[in-house]
MIMARPA-917006 format. One record per atom (N, C-alpha, C, O): x, y negated, z negated. Coordinates in steps of 0.02 Angstrom, whole numbers, plus 32768, in hexadecimal, padded with zeros to 4 digits. Each point is the difference from the previous one (the first is absolute). Last residue first. Example, Ala and Ser with C-alpha at 12.3 -4.5 7.8 and 13.67 -1.06 7.14 Angstrom:
2
828280707E9E 802A7FC57FFD 7FD97FC97FDB 80197FC97FF8 7FF68155800C 7FD37FC58000 802D7FC48000 803480017FDF 
END
This chain:
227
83407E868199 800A7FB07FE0 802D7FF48036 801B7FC98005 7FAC81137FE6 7FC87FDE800D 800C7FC1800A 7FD97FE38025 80CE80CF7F97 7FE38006803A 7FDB7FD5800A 800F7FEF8039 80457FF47EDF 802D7FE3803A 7FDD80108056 7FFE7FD28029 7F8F809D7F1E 7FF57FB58004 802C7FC78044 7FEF7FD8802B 801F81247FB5 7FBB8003801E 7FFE7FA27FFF 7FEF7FDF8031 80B9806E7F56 80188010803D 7FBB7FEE8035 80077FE48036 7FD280127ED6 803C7FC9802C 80157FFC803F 800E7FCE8020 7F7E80DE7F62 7FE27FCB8004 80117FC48022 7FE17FDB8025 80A981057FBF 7FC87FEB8042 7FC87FB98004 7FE97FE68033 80BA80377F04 801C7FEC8045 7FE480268032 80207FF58033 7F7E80197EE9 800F7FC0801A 801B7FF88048 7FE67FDA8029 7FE581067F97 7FD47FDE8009 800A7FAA8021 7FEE7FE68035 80A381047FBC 80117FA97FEE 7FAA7FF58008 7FF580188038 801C80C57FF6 801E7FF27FB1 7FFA7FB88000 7FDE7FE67FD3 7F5880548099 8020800E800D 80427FE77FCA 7FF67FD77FD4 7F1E8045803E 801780397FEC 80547FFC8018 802180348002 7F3D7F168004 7FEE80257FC0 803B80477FF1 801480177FCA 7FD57F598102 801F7FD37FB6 800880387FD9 803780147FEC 7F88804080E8 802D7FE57FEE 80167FD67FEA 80347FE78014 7EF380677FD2 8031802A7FF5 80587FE8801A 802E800D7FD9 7F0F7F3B802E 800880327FCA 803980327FEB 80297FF77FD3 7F6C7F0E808F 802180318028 802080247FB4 80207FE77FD1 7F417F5F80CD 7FFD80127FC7 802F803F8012 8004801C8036 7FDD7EDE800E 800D8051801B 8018801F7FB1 80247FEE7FD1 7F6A7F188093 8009803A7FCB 801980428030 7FEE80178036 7FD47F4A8059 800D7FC87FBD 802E80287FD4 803B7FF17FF6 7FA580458114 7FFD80037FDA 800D7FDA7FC5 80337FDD8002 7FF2801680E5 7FDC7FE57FE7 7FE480077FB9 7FDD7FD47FE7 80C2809080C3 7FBF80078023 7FD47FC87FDD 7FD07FEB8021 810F80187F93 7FE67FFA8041 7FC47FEB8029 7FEE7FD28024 8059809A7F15 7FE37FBE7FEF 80057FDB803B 7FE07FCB8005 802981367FFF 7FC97FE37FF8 7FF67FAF7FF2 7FC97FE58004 810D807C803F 7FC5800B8020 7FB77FDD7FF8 7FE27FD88023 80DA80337F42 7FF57FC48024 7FE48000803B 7FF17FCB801B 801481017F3C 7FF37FC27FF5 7FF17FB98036 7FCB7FE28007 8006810A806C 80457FF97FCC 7FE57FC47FDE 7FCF7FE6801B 7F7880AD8013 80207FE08027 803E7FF17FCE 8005800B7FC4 7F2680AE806A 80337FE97FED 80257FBD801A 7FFF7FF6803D 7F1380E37FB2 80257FC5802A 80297FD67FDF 7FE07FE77FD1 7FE280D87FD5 80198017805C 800D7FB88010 80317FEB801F 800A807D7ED8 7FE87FCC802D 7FE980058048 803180128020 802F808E7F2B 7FC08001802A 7FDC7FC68009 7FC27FFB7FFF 814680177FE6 7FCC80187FE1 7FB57FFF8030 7FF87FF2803C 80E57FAF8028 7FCC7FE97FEB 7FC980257FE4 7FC87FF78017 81517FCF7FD2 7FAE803E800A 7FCC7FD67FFA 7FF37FD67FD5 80EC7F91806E 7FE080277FA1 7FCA80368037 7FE87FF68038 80AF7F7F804F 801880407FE7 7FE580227FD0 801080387FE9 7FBE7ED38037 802880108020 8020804E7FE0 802180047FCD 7F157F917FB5 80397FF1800D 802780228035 8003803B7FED 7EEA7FBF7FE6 802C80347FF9 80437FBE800E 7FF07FD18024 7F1580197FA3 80377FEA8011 802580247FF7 7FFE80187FC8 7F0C7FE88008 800F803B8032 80527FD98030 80078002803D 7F477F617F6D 802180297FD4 802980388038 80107FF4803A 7F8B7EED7FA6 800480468045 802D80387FD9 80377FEF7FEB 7F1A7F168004 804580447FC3 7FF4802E803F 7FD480108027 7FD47EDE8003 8001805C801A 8051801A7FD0 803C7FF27FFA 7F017F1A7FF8 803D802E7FEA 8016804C801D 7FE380317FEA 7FC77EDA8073 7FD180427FF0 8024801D7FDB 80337FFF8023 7FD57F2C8054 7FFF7FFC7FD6 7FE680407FD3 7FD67FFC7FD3 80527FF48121 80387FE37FD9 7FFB80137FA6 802880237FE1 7F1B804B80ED 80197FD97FD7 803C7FF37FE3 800E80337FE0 7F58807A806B 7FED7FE87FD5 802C7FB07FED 7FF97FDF7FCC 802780C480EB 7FAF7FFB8008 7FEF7FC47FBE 7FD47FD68008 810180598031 7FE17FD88019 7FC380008011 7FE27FDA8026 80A280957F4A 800F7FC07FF9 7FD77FDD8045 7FF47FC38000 801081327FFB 7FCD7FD07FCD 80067FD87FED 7FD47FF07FD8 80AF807980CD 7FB27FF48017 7FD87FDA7FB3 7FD57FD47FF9 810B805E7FE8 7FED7FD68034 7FC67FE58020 7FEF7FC88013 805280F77F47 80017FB77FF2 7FE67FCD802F 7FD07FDB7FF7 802F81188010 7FE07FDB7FF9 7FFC7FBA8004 7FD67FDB8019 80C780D27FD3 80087FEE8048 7FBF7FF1800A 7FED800A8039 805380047EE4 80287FD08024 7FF37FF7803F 80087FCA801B 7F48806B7F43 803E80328000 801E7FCE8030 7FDC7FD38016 7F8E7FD67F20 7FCE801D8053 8059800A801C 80297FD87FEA 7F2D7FB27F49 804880247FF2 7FFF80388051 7FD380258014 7FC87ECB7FAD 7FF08053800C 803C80217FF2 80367FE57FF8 7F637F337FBE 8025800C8021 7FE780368018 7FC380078007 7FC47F587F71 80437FE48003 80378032803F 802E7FE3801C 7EAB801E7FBD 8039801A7FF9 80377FDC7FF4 7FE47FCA7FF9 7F3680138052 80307FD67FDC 8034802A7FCE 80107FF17FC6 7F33804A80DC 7FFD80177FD6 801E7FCD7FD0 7FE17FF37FCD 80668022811F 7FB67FE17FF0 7FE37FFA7FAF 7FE37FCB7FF3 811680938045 7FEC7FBC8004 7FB37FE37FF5 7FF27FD27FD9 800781248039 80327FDE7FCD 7FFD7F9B7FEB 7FE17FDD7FD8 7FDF808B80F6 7FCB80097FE2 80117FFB7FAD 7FD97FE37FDA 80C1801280DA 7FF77FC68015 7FB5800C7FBF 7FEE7FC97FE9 80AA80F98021 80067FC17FDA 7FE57FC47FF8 80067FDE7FCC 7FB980E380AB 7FFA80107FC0 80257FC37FD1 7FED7FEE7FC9 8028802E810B 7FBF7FE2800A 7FF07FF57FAC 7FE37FD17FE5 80F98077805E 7FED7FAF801F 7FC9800A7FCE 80057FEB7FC6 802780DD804A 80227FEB7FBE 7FFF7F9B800C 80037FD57FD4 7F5380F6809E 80347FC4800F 80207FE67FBD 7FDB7FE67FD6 7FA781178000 7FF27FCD801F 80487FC38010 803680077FE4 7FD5810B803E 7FF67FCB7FC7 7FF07FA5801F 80157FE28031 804080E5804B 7FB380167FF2 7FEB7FCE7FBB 7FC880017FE5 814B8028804B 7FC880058031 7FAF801D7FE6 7FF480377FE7 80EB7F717FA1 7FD37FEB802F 7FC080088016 7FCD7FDF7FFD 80EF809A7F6A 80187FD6803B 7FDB7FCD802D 801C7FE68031 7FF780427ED1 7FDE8014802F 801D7FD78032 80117FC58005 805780007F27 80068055800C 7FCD80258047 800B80398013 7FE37EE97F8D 803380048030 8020804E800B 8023801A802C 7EDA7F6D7FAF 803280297FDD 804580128033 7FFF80178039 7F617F1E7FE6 80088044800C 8026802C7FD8 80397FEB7FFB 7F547F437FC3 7FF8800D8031 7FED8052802A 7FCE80218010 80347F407EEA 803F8038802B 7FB880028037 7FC57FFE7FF0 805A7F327F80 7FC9801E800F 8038803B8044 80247FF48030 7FED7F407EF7 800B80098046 7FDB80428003 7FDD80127FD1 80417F0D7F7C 7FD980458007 80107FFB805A 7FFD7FD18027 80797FA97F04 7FF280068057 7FC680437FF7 7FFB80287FD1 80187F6D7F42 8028800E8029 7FDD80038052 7FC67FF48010 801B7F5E7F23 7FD580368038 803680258028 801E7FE1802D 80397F9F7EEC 7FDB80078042 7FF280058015 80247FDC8023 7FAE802D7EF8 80388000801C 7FE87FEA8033 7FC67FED8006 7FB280127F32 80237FD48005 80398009801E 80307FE47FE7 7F0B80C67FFC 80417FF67FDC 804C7FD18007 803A80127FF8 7EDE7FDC8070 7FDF801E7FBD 804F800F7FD7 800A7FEC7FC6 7FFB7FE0811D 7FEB7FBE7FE3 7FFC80107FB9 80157FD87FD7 801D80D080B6 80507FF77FFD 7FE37FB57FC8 80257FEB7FD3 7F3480988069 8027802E7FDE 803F7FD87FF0 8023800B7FCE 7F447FA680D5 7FDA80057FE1 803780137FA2 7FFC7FE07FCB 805280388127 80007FB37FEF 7FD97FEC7FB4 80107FCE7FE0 7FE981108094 80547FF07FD7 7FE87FC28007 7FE1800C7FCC 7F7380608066 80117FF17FCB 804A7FEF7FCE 80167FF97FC7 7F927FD9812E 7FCB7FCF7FC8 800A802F7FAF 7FE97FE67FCD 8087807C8108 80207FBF7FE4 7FD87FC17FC5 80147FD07FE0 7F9981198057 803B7FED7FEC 80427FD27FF1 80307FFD7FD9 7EF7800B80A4 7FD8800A7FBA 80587FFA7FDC 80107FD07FDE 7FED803A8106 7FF57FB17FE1 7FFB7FFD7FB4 800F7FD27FDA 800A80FF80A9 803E7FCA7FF7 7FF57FC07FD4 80217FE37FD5 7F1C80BF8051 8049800B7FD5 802C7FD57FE7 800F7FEA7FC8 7F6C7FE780F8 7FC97FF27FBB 8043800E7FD2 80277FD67FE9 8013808180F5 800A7F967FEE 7FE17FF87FB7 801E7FDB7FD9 8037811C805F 7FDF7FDC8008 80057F9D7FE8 80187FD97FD7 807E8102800D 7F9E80037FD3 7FDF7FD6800C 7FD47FF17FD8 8114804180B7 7FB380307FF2 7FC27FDB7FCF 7FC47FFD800A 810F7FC17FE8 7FE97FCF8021 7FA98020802A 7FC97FE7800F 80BF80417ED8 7FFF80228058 7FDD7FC88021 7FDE7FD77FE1 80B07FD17F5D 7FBF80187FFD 7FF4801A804A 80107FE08032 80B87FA37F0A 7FD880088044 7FC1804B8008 7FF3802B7FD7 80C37EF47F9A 7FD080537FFD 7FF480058040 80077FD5802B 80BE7F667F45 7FE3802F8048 7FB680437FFB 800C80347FE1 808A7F4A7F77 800F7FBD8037 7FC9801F802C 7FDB7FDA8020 7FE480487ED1 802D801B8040 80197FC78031 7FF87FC47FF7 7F9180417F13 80307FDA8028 802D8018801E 803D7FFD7FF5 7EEF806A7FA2 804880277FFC 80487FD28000 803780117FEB 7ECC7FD4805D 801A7FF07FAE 802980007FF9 80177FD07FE0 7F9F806B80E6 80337FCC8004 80057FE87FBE 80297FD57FEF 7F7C8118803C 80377FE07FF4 80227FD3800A 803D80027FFF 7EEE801A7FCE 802080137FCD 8047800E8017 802B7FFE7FD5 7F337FB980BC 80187FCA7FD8 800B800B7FD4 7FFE7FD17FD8 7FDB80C580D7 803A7FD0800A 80047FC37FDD 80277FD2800E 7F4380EB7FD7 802D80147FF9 80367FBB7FF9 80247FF07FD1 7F057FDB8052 800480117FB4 805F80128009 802B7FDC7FE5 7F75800E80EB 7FFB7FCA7FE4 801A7FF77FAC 80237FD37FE9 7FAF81018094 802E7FE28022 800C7FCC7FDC 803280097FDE 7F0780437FEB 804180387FED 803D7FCC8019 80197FD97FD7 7F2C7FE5809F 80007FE47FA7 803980377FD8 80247FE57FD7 7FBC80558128 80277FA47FEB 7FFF7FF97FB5 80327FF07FE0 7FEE8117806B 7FC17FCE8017 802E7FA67FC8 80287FEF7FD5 809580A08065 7FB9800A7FED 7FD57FEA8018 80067FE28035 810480217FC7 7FE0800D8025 7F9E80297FDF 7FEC803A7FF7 81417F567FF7 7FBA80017FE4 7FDF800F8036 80137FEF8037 80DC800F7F8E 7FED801E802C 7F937FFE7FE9 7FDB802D7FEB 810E7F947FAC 7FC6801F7FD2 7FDD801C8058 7FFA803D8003 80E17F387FBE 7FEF803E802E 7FDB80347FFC 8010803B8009 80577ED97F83 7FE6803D7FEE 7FEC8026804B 7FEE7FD08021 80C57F787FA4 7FD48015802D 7FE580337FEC 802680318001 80707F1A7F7B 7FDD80338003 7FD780218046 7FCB7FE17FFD 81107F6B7F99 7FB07FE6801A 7FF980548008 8036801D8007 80887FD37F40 7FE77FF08032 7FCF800A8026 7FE180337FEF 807780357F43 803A7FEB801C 7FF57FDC8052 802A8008802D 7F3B801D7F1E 80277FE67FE8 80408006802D 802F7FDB7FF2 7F0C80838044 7FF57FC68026 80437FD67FDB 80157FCE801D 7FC681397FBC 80417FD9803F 7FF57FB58012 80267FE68029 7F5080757F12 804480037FF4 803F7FF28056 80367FE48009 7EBB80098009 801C7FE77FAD 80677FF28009 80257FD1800E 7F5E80CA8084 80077FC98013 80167FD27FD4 80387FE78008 7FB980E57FB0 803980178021 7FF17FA8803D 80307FF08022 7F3080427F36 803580017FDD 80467FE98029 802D7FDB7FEC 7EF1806E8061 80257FBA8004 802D7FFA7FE1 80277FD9801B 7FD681298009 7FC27FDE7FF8 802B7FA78015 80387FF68016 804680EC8001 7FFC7FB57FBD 7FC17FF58002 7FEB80117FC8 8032809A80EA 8034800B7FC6 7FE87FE07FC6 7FE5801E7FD2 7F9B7FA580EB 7FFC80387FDE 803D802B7FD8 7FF280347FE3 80597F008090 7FAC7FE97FBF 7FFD80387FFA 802B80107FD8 8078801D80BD 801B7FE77FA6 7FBA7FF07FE8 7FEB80187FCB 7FF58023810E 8029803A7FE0 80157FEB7FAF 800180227FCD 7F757F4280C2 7FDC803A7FF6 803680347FDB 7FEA801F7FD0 80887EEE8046 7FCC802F8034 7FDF801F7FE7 80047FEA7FC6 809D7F358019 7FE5803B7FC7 7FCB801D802D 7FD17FDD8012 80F87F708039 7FD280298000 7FF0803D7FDA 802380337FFA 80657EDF8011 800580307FFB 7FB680487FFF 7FE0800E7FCE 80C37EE98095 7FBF80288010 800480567FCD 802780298019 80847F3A8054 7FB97FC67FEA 7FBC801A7FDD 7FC87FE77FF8 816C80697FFB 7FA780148026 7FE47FC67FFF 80197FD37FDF 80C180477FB4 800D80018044 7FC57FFC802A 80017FF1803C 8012801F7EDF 800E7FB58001 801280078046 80177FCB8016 7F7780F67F8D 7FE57FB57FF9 802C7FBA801E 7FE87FCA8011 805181377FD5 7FF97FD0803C 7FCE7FD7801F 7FEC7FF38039 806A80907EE7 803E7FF2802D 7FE07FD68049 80237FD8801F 7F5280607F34 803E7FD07FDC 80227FFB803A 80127FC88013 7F4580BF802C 7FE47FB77FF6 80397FD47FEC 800B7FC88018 8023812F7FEF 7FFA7FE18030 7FE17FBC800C 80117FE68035 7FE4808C7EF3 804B7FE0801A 7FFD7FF38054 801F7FCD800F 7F1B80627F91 80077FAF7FDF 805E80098016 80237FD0800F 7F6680F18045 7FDE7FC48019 80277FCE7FF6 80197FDE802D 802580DC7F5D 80167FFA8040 7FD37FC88019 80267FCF8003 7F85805E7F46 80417FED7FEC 80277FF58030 80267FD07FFB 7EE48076800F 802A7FA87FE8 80447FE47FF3 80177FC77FF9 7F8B811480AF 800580037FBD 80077FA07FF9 80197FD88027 7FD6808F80B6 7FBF80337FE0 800D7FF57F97 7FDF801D7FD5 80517F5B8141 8011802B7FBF 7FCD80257FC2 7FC480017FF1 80767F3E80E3 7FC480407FF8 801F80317FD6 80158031801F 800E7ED5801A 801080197FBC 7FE080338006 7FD280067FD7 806E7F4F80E2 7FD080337FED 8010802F7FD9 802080308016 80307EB88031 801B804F7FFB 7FB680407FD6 7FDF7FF87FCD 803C7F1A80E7 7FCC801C7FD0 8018804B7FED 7FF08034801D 80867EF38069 7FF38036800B 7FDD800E7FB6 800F7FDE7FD0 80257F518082 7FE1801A802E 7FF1804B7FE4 7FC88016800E 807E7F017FA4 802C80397FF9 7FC18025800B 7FD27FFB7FD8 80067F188048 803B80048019 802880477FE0 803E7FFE7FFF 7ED87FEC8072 80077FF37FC0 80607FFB800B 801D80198030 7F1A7F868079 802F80367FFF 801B7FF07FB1 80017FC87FE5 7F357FC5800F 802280018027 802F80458016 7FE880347FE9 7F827FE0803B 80037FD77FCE 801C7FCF7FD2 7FDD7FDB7FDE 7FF680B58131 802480027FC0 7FEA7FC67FD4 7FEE7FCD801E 
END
């Protein structure tokens, strides 16, 4: 960890309009560390839709990169222009990739006088159960080589990849379900304080924020579980 951040969870804005996005942002910015803009709202908004939720707090885009490295590189320093907290990039495209991506969010974030956001690097997809895919460890410790900041890698991961890689590593673990929530087409799952258990930094966690009536008070409820 990086430290460990002190509000852990990363709410996932998968929505498909700005208007539902930015009221789910109003309402649980001041409970999150973390708000995530994915593939479902950018192709709605375009950046626009990073632009307008970074006003209600730090950003994780959830661009999911994956090219040859100079593509890669270009991509991720148009969006640390953006002044995100977070991007990330498949752990598939390789060490060259990775690296190329963190040489252009550092590159991108210098050229528009913000910070470099983290660049992390998805593993496994937590919707796959596993089997026949490469070590979500191995795939991280090659992350780390690269100079990554973290990985994004499923909970009953964690463990093994804190210690292939390290204290100082960041691990987002998505695929959080709350005590009793569905786990949609997540397969692998863990409750909140499961995963910070196991070690987790970030937990990222969507449909039961997004869709549920109180938003605020699962946020809370998920907060009081952890702490």
């Amino acid at each position: 960890m990086i430290p460990r951040p002190a509000d852990t969870i990363v709410a996932a804005l998968d929505v498909s309009t700005l208007v539902e996005a930015e009221r789910l942002a109003a309402l649980l910015s001041p409970h999150v560390g973390m708000l995530k803009v994915g593939l479902e709202l950018t192709w709605a908004a375009g950046p626009e839709a990073v632009r307008r939720i970074s006003a209600y707090g730090p950003v994780f885009v959830d661009c999911k990169l994956h090219d040859i490295p100079t593509t890669v590189e270009r991509a991720a320093a148009n969006v640390a222009r953006l002044g995100v907290a977070m991007l990330n990039v498949h752990a598939l495209g390789g060490e060259a990739m990775m690296r190329e991506a963190r040489k252009g969010a550092t590159r991108g974030a210098d050229e528009a006088g913000v910070d470099r956001p983290m660049v992390v690097a998805v593993t496994v997809l937590s919707s796959h159960a596993g089997e026949g895919l490469a070590s979500p460890a191995s795939l991280a410790f090659e992350a780390k080589a690269a100079g990554l900041d973290g990985v994004v890698v499923s909970g009953e991961d964690v463990e093994d990849v804190r210690a292939a890689c390290g204290e100082e590593f960041c691990l987002v673990v998505p695929g959080i379900r709350p005590a009793g929530s569905n786990g949609h087409d997540q397969v692998r799952v863990l409750s909140p304080s499961e995963a910070i258990e196991k070690g987790a930094d970030y937990l990222v966690i969507g449909r039961p924020l997004t869709e549920a009536s109180d938003p605020v008070g699962v946020a809370r409820g998920i907060l009081r579980d952890i702490r």
